[in-house]
C-alpha positions in Angstrom: 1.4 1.1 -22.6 1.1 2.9 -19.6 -2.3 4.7 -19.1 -2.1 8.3 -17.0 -4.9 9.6 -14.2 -6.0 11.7 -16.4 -6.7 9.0 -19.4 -3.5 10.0 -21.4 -1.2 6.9 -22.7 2.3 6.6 -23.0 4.8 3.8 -23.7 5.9 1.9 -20.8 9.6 3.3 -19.1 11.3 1.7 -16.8 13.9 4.2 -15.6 10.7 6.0 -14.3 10.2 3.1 -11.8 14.5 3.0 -11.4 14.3 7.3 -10.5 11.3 6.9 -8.2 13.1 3.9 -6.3 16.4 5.7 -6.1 14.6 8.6 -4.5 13.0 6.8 -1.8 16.1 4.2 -1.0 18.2 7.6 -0.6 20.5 6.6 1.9 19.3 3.4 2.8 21.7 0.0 2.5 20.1 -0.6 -1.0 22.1 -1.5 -4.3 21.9 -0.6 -7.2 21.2 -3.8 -8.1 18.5 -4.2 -5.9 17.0 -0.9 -7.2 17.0 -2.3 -10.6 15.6 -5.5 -9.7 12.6 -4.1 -8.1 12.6 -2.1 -11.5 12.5 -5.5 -13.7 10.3 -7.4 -11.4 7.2 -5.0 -11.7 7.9 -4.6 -15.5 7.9 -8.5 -15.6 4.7 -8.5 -13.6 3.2 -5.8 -16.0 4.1 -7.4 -19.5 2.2 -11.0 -17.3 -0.6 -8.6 -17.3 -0.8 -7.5 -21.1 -2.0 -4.9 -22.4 -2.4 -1.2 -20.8 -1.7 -1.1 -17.1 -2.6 2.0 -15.2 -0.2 4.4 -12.9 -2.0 3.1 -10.0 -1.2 -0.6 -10.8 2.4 0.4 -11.5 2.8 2.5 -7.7 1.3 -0.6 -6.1 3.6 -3.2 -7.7 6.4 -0.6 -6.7 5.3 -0.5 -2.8 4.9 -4.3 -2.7 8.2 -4.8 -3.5 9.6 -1.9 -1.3 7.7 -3.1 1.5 9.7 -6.8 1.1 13.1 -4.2 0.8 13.1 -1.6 2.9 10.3 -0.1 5.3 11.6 3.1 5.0 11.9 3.2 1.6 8.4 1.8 1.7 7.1 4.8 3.5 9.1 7.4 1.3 7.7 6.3 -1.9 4.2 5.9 -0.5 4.0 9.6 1.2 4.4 10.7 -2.7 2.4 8.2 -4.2 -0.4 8.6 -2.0 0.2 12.5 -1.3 0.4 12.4 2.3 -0.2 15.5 3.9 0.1 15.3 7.3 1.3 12.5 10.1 -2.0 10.9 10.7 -1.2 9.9 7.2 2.1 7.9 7.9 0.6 7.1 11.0 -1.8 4.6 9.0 0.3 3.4 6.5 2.7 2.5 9.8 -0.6 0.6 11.0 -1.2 -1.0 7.7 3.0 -1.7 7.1 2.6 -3.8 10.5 -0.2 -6.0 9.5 1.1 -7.2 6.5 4.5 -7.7 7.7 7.6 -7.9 5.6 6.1 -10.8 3.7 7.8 -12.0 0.7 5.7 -11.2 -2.6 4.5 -14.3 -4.6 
């Protein structure tokens, strides 16, 4: 079960995760494959987990694996999950993208 910002629950979904990656790969050299991939990885991560897993947990277990991906798509999917607002804001999370590198995820 997925638990909402505001407290409500709903069943996990994981073409939620598959529309919110497509969105932010727009145009980028991803697959499909790779889209759903990400999809099934953080899914697999969040049944490892049990029990209810918050939005939050979800959005970060997306951008880990987009960071690993694509940086752009990285930076797409995090200016809506974060709610960026102005440049200063991509600005940081450009800051932040170069520390960690392109890592691979354990």
């Amino acid at each position: 079960m997925v638990v909402k910002s505001d407290g409500r629950t709903q069943p996990f979904d994981r073409e939620k995760i598959v529309g919110g990656v497509r969105a932010a790969v727009k145009g980028r050299a991803v697959t499909d494959e790779q889209i759903q991939q990400v999809a099934i990885d953080v899914e697999d991560e969040l049944r490892l987990a049990g029990g209810e897993v918050s939005t939050a947990r979800i959005g970060v277990a997306v951008l880990d694996r987009l960071r690993v991906l694509d940086e752009v798509a990285y930076l797409r999917f995090a200016s809506v999950y974060k709610g960026f607002d102005a440049a200063a804001d991509f600005h940081r999370e450009l800051e932040l993208l170069s520390k960690l590198g392109a890592e691979p995820i354990d």
